[in-house]
N, C-alpha and C positions, 0 to 999 in steps of 0.2 A: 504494500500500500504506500509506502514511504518514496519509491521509485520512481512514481508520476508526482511526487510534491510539485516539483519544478516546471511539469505540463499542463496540471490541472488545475488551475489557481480557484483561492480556495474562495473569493470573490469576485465579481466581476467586477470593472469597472465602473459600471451602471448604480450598482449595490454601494460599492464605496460613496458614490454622490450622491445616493438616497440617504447615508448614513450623515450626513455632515455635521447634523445638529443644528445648534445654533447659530447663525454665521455674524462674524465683527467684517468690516470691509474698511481697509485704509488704503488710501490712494492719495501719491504722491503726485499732486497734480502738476508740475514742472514736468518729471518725468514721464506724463499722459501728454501732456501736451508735444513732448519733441519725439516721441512716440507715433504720434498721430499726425506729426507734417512727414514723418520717414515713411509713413506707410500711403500718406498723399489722402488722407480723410480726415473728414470734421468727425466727434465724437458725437451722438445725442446721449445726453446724460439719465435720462430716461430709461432706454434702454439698457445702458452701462449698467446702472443697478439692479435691473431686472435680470439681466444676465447671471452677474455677478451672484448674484443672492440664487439663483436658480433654483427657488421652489422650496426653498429651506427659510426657517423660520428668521428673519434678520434682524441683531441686536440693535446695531444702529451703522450709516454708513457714515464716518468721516472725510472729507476732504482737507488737504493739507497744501496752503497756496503761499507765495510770498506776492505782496499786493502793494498795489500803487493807489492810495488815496486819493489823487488825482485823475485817475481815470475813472470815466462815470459809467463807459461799458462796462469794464471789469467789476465795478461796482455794486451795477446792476444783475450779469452774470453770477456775481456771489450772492445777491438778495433773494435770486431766481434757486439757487441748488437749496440755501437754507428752507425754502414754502416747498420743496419738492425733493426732502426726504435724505438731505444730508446735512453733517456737520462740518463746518467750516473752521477750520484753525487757521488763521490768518497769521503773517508776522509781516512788518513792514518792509519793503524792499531797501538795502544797500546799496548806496552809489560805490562803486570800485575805482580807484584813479585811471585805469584804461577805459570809465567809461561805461562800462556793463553794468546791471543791477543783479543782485544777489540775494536769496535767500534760502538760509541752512533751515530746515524743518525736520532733519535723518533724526535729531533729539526729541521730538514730540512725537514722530513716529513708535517710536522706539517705546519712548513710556509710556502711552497711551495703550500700546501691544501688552505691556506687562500690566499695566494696574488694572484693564477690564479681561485675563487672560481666563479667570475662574467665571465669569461672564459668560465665554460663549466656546466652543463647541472646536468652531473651525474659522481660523483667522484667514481670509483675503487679502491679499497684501499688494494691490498698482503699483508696483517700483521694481528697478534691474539695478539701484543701489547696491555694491555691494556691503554697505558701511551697515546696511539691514540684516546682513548675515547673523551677526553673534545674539539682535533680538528674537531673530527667526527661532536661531537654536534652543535660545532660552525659555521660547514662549512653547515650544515642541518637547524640551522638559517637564513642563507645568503640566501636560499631556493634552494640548490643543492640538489640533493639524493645523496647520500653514500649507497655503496654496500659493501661489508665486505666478501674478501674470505681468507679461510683460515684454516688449519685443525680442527678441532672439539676439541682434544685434546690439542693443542696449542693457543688455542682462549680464550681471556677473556671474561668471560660472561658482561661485562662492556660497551666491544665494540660492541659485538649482539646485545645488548640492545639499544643502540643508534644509529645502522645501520636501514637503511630504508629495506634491503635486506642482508641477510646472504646465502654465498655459500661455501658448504663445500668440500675443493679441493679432498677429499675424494670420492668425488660424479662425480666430473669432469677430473678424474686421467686420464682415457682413452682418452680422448680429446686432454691432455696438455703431453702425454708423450712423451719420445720418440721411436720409432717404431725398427728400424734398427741398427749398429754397424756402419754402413757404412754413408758417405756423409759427412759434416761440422762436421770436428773437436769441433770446440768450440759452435755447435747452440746447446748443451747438456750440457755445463760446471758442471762438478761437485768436481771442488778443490780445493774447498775457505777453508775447516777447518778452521774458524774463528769464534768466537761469536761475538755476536753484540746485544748487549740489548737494 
């Protein structure tokens, strides 16, 4: 009986994503955003979470953005995710002396993953940071699953390696785009021009 362990798995795939439980969803949204000009699509946010959560009971979804005060799309884009089912962690953007703007959030990632980890079930994690790796691991001791989406191209092999599940938004672009020109303004945002390491 022991001979086929390795041919006969002892779940399917199907079974494991029925199993999830409770799902947390954190998404580094710098890294969605340069994500989604590589793959040459607007996100709709909508779908994103409905995907994301796939049928499993969802704790809450965060979004984690570095923001310009001054701009009144983005603005409004963050007013728009908060009525429609996400949380927004904001921190304000850093001017850099070359000019760029800057904003680190890998540390509210990170803590947010561990202080709500007895919360829920199976952490979602938007980012190919590899700086995510050692909370991945940590939150995967606590005995949560971590799921890992995020492009192929922009993923650290660091973070694969200590996800329970890798998805590659490559693979789920039709899912999570957006379809029309028409409808919500901001359920598409695409004008953050920002980095965020």
């Amino acid at each position: 009986m022991l001979d086929n362990f390795g041919s006969d798995p002892i779940f399917t795939s199907e079974q494991i994503l029925e199993n999830r439980g409770r799902v947390g969803i954190f998404i580094d949204g710098s890294n969605l955003f340069y994500a989604a000009l590589q793959l040459g699509i607007e996100i709709d946010y909508s779908k994103l979470l409905y995907r994301l959560t796939g049928g499993s009971r969802l704790l809450r979804s965060f979004f984690y953005t570095g923001v310009d005060r001054t701009n009144e799309k983005q603005q409004g884009f963050l007013l728009w995710m908060r009525r429609n089912g996400y949380r927004v962690i904001a921190k304000d953007l850093v001017q850099l002396p070359d000019g760029s703007k800057k904003a680190n959030l890998d540390v509210e990632i990170a803590v947010d993953m561990m202080a709500l980890v007895s919360a829920y079930d199976t952490a979602v994690l938007v980012s190919g940071d590899g700086d995510l790796a050692y909370a991945v691991d940590a939150v995967s001791y606590r005995g949560a699953r971590v799921e890992v989406v995020s492009l192929r191209s922009m993923t650290s092999d660091s973070l694969i390696n200590v996800a329970d599940r890798y998805i590659d938004l490559d693979q789920i672009k039709e899912d999570i785009q957006k379809n029309t020109k028409h409808g919500d303004p901001y359920r598409s945002f695409s004008g953050f021009g920002i980095l965020d390491d």
